[in-house]
C-alpha positions as CSV (number, residue, x, y, z in Angstrom):
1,X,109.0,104.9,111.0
2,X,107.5,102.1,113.1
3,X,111.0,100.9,114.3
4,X,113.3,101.2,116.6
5,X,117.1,101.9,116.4
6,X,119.1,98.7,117.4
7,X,122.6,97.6,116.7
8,X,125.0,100.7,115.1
9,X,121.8,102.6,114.5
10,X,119.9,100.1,112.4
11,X,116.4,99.7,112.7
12,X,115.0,96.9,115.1
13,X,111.7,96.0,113.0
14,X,108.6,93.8,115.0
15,X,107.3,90.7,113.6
16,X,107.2,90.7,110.0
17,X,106.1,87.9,107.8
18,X,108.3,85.6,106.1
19,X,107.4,84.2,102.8
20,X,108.2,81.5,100.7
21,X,111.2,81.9,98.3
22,X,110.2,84.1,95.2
23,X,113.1,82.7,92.9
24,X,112.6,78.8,94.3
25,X,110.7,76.0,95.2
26,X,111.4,75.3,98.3
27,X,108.1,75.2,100.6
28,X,109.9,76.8,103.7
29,X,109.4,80.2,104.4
30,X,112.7,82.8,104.1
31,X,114.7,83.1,107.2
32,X,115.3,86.7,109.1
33,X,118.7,87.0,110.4
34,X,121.5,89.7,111.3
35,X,124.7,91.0,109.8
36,X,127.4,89.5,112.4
37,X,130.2,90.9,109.9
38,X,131.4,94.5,110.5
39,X,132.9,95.3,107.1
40,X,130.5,97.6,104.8
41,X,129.0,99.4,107.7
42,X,126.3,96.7,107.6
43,X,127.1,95.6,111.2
44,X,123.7,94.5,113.1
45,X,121.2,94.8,110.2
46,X,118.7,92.5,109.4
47,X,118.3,90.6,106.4
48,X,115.6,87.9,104.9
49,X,117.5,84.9,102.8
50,X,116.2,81.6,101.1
51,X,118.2,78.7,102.9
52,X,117.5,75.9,99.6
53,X,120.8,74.3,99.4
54,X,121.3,71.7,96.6
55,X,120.0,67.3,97.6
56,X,121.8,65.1,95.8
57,X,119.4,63.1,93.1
58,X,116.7,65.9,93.5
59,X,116.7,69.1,90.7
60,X,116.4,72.0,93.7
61,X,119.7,73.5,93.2
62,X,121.0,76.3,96.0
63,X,119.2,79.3,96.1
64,X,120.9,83.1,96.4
65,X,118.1,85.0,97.8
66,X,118.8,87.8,99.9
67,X,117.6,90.9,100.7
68,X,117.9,93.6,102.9
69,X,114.7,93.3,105.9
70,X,113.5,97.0,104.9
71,X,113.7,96.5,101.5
72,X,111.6,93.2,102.1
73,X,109.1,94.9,104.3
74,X,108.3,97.6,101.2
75,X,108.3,94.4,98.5
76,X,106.0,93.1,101.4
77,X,103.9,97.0,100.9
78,X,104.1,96.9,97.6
79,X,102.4,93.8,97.1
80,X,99.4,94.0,99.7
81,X,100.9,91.2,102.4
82,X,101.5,93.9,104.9
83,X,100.2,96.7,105.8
């Protein structure tokens, strides 16, 4: 693995891309944040989630994207953005 262990054991990952939304149109790239909640065992891991909240008179409506940082660094494999 090309990480470190950080918080409660999770990996501490080095830059990693962000891309726009995949389920919206929102022209900003994904944020990368951390777990701050310690229920689930989930403390301290990082996660990638689409910040599109609804604008009154416009049709973007608030986006649910989320996903786990590892899982979005293997969709990033997968799909020849990162080596």
């Amino acid at each position: 693995s090309s990480s470190s262990e950080g918080v409660h054991g999770w990996p501490n990952y080095g830059p990693v891309p962000l891309t726009r939304c995949p389920d919206c149109s929102r022209l900003q790239p994904l944020v990368r944040l951390r777990t701050k909640k310690t229920e689930n065992g989930n403390y301290g891991r990082e996660f990638v989630k689409c910040e599109s909240k609804a604008q009154p008179g416009k049709i973007i409506k608030k986006c649910n994207f989320f996903m786990w940082l590892n899982e979005y660094i293997e969709s990033l494999r997968l799909n020849g953005t990162m080596k």
